[in-house]
N, C-alpha and C positions, 0 to 999 in steps of 0.2 A: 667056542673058546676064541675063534680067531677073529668074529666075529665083534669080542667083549674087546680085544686087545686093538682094533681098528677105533672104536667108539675115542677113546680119548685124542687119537691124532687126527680124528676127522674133525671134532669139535674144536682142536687148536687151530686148525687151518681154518675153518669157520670165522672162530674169533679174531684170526687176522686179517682176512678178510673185509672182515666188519670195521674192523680198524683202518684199512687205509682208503676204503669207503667215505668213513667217516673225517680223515686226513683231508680228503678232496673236498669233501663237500665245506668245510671248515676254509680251505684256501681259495674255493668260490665262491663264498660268503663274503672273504674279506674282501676282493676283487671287488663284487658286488657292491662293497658297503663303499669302495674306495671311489669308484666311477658313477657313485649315484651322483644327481643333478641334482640339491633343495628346491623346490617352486621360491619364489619372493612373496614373505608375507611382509603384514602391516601397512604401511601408507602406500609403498609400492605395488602390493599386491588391489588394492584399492583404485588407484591410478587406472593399473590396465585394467582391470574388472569395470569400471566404469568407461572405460576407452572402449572397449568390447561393447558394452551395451549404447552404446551413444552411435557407433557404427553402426551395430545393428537394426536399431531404432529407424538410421536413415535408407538403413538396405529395405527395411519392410515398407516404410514412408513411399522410396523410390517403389518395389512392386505396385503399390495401391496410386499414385501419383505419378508419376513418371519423371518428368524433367523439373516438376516442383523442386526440387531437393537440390538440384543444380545451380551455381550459380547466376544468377537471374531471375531464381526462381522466387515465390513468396517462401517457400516452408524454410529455404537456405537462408535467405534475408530473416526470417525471424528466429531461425534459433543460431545464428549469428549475432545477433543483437542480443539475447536471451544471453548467450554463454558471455561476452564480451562484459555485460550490464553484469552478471552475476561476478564476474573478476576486478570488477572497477569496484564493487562493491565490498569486497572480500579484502580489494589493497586497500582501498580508504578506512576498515575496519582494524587494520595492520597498524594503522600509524597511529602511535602512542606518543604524546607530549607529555612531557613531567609536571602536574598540578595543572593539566589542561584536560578535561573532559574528551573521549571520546567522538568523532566527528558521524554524524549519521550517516547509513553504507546506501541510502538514499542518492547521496549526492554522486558519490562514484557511477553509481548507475547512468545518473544524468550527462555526468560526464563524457562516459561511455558511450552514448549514443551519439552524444554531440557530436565528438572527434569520429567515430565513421562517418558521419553525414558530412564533416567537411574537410575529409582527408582523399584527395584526388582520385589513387587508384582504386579504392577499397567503396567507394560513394558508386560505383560503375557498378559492382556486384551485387551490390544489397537492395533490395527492391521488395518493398510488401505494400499490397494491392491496397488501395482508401480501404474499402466498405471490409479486410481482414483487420487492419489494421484498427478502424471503427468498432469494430466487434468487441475486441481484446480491451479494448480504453473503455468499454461499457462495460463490459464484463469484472474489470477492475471496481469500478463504480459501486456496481452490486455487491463487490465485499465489500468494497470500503462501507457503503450503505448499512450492510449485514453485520458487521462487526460493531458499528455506532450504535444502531440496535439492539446488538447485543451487552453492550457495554455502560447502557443506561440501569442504574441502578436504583427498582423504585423509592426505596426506602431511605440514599443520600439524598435524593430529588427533593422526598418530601421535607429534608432536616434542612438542606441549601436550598429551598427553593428560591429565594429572594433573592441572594447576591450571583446563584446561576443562573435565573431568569435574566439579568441586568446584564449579566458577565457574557454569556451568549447572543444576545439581541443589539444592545447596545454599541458595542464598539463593530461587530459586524455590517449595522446600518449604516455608523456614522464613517468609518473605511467606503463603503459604498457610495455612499454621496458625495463623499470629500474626493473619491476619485473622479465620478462622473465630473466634477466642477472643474478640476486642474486636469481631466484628459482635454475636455470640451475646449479652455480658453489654451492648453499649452500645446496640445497635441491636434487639438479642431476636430476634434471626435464631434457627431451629432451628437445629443443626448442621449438617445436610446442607445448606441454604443456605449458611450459614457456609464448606463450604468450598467447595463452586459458587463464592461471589464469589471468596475467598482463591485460587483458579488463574484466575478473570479478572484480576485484578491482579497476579498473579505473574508474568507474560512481559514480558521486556522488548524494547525496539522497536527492531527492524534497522532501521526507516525514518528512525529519528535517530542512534541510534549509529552505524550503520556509516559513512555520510557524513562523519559528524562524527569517526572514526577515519582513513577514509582519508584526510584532509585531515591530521591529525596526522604519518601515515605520508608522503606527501610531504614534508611539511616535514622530514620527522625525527626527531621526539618517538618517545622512547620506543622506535624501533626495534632497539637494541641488545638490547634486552631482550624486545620480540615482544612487546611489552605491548597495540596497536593490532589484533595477529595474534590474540593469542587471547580477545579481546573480542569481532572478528568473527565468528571460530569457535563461540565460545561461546553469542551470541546465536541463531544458528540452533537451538542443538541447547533451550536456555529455550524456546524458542518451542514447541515439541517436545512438552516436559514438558507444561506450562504445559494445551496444547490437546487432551493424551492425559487430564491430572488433570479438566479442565472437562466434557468428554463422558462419563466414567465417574463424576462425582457428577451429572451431567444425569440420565444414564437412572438411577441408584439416588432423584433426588429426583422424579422425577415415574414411576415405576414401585413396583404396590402389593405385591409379591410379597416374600420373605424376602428380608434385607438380604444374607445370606451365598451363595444364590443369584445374585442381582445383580453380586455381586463374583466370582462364579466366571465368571459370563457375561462380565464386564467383562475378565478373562481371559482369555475364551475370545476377544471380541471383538478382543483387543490381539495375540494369536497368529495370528487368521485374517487380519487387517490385514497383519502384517510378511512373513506365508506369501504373502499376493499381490502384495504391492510388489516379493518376490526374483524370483517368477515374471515377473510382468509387466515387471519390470528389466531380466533378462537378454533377455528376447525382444526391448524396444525397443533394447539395447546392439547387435545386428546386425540390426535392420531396422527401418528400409532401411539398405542397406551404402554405402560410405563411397565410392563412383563413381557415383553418381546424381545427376541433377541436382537442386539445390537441395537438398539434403539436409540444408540447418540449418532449414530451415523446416518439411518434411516431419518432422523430427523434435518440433520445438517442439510443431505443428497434433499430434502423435500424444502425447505427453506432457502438454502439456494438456488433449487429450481423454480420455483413461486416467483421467486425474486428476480431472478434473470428477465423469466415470461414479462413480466410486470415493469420492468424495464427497460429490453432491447423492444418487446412485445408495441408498450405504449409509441416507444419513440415511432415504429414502425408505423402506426396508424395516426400517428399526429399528435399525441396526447403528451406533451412532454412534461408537463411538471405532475403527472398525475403519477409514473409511474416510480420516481424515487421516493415521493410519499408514501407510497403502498408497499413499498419493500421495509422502510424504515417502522413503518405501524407496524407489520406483520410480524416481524423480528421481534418488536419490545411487546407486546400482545402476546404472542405463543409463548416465548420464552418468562414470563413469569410467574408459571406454577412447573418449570421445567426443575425447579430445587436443584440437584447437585449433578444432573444432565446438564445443567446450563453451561458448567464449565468445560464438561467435554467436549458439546457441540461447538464453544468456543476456540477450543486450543483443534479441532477439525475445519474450521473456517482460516483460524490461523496458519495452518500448513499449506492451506489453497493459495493464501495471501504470499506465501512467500517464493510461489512458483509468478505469479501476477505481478508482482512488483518487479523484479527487474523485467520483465518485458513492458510493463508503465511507461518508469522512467526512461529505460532505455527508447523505447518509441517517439514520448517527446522529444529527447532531446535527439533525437533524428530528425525531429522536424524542424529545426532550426537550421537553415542555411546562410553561412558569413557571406556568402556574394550575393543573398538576397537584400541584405540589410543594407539601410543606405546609410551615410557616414553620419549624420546627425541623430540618428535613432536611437543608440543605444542612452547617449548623455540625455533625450526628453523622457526617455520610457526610467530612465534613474530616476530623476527628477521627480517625475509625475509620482512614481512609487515612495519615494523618499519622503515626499508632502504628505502623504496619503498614510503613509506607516506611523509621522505624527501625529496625525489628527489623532491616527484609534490609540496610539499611547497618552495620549493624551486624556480622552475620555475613559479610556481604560482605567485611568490611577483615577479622576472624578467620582467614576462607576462603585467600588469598593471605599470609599472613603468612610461610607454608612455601615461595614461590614466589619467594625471592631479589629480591625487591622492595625499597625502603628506605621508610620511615614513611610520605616525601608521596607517592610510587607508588602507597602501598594507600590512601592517603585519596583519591588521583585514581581509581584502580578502582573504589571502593566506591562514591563520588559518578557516576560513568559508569555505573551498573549501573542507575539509579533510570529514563530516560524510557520510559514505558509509550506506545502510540498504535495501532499497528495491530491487534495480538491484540484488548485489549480493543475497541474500532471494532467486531469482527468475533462477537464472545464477548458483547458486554454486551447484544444485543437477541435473542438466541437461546432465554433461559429464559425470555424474555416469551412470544414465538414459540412456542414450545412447549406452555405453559399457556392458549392462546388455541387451538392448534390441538385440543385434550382436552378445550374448556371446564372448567377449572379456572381460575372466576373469582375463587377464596379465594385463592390465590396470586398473583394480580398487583400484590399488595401488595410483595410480598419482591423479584419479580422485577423491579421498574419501579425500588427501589432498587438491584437490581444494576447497571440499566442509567444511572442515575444515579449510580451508582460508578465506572464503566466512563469514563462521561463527563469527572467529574472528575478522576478520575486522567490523560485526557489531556489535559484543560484545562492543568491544575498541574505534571505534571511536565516533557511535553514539551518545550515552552518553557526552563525551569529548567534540565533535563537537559543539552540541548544550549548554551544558553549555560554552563554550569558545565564541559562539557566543552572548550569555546573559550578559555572565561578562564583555567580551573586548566593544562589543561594544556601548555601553553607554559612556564607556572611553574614546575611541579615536573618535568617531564619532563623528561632529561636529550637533548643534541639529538647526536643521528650520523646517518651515514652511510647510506644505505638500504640498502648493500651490508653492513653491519657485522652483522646481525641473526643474533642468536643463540640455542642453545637457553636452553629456562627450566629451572629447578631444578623438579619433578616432584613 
């Protein structure tokens, strides 16, 4: 009994107990909840998550390399210039005019490089080796290469063939010559320089036109008439010319042997080029076959390696104009039975490119030093480019006149055909390169102005190019349908 009569006041004591237990834990909770820290999400948290891995990148860099990563070193100089290009990039992509087209985040890059290379204290620190430096500017190459290849469409080819055969050939030969003539009598270039520069200046830049076309082609412009279609077409196959003419007057101007020799090898080197792009083409069009796993990647990783080999490979052993051919065959060869693979291995080249690019631009325009240049230089290398930008506008609006166009059509063609940026990027420090690797120190004269031609012409047109293509075309472009697109007159 006494027993029963304990149970209920032991269970009250219990339950209170439980109760201020549960009191405390309730007022450490809130404590708790009061002195906790949030971490910082969204852009902040992004910041330092990338600040974090960019350190650490350079702590493992530094274990495998040592004083690389140091200033002075090449890995610091280049992902200096890397981060720098990518921010010059990013602000010139910022800057928005009202009814003024966007400015390509190209030129910022360029910029970028520029002003370290001639900003006193900061020119001390940055330092990347030729033959790293050469690498990177080749390696660019091969996409640019890889992506024209990729971008050749055979089925626009075969409906444009006529007015893009003329559209790429044409205005890029006559640019080529008109420069070799006004470098020769205004600048006293030998010839063979003369036309080295005239096919660095002659390609024009998929990395402004085509953007600035497919935005037309959304909206409309000019679709009825494929005028957007065979502009993109077209520029691939300029780029082509452009980089077969620049490699076969390289080896005839720094090679001592018989001119007619040279040109036979240059021959010989343009047939063994297209002989391995078909071979190596078809092999990567079924393998790996099209039930494997990841298979747009496995392809991409095998087409840029091919390409590279075939590239840095050729130059290696002398073979120079052999190996942009064979990267450019191989590309447009495998990739057309690749069907709906094709655009993924695209938009996987595309991501490579966007790591490439600002270290490009940025590299050249490090290569330009203002205390190198002599005081009349800049106003003959205008000049010379200015005469020369004529001529191809000129032939340029001749060119399409056969091609069912109406008067403001071929003035908007002929004005869209001028932004130069990637080729030359890639072309204008290569004959430097070259005469440095022969010690052939009497020609770094010629060559430092090519690469200062190179330069300016992506300064000047760029820019101009693609706003000229924002502004005109809206204007003269007549606006349809997307679906309305039709053949062109041949």
């Amino acid at each position: 009994m006494e027993s029963k009569s304990e149970d209920p006041q032991a269970a009250t004591q219990n339950f209170g107990d439980e109760k201020v237990e549960e009191t405390i834990l309730l007022e450490e909770s809130k404590k708790t909840k009061k002195f906790r820290i949030n971490p910082p999400m969204g852009k902040v948290n992004k910041i330092i998550t990338n600040g974090v891995l960019g350190v650490l990148f350079c702590v493992i860099i530094w274990s495998y390399t040592g004083r690389e990563v140091f200033p002075g070193g090449n890995l610091f100089g280049m992902l200096i210039i890397f981060y720098c290009a990518l921010i010059g990039g990013n602000l010139l992509h910022l800057i928005k005019i009202p009814l003024v087209p966007p400015l390509p985040p190209l030129l910022g890059m360029l910029l970028a490089g520029f002003i370290l290379r001639n900003t006193p204290v900061l020119r001390d620190y940055i330092y990347i080796n030729q033959s790293w430096s050469s690498n990177l500017r080749n390696t660019a190459l091969t996409i640019i290469l890889v992506r024209a290849g990729l971008g050749l469409d055979p089925q626009a080819l075969q409906k444009l063939k006529g007015v893009c055969l003329r559209l790429s050939m044409g205005p890029c030969c006559v640019e080529a010559c008109s420069a070799a003539v006004f470098s020769h009598f205004i600048m006293k270039f030998p010839w063979k320089w003369g036309f080295l520069l005239g096919f660095v200046l002659g390609a024009v830049s998929p990395a402004v036109v085509v953007p600035s076309m497919l935005l037309l082609q959304e909206q409309g412009y000019g679709v009825k008439k494929g005028i957007p279609t065979v502009l993109i077409a077209a520029s691939s196959f300029d780029d082509i010319l452009a980089i077969t003419g620049f490699n076969t007057f390289l080896t005839i101007t720094y090679s001592s042997g018989p001119v007619y020799w040279i040109i036979i090898m240059s021959f010989f080197e343009i047939i063994l080029g297209v002989s391995a792009g078909i071979i190596i083409g078809y092999f990567l069009r079924y393998f790996p076959s099209s039930d494997q796993h990841i298979v747009a990647w496995k392809r991409a990783f095998l087409l840029m390696g091919t390409s590279i080999v075939a590239v840095i490979g050729s130059n290696r052993i002398g073979l120079h104009a052999a190996g942009g051919l064979a990267a450019i065959v191989l590309t447009f060869v495998s990739a057309i039975q690749w069907d709906h693979e094709k655009v993924k291995v695209q938009k996987i080249i595309a991501g490579t490119w966007q790591i490439f690019q600002p270290l490009l631009f940025g590299l050249v325009g490090a290569e330009v030093s203002v205390a190198n240049l002599e005081s009349n230089t800049i106003g003959i290398c205008v000049g010379t480019l200015s005469l020369s930008l004529l001529a191809r506008i000129f032939v340029t609006f001749l060119l399409v006149c056969f091609a069912g166009f109406s008067f403001k059509e071929k003035i908007f063609v002929a004005l869209a055909w001028i932004p130069k940026a990637t080729v030359q990027a890639v072309l204008g420090p290569l004959a430097l390169e070259a005469g440095r690797s022969k010690n052939l120190t009497h020609l770094e004269v010629y060559a430092k102005n090519v690469m200062t031609m190179a330069f300016l012409a992506i300064l000047i047109t760029a820019p101009n190019g693609a706003l000229l293509i924002g502004l005109v075309g809206p204007k003269v472009l007549s606006l349809d349908k997307p679906e309305e697109a039709g053949e062109i007159i041949s």
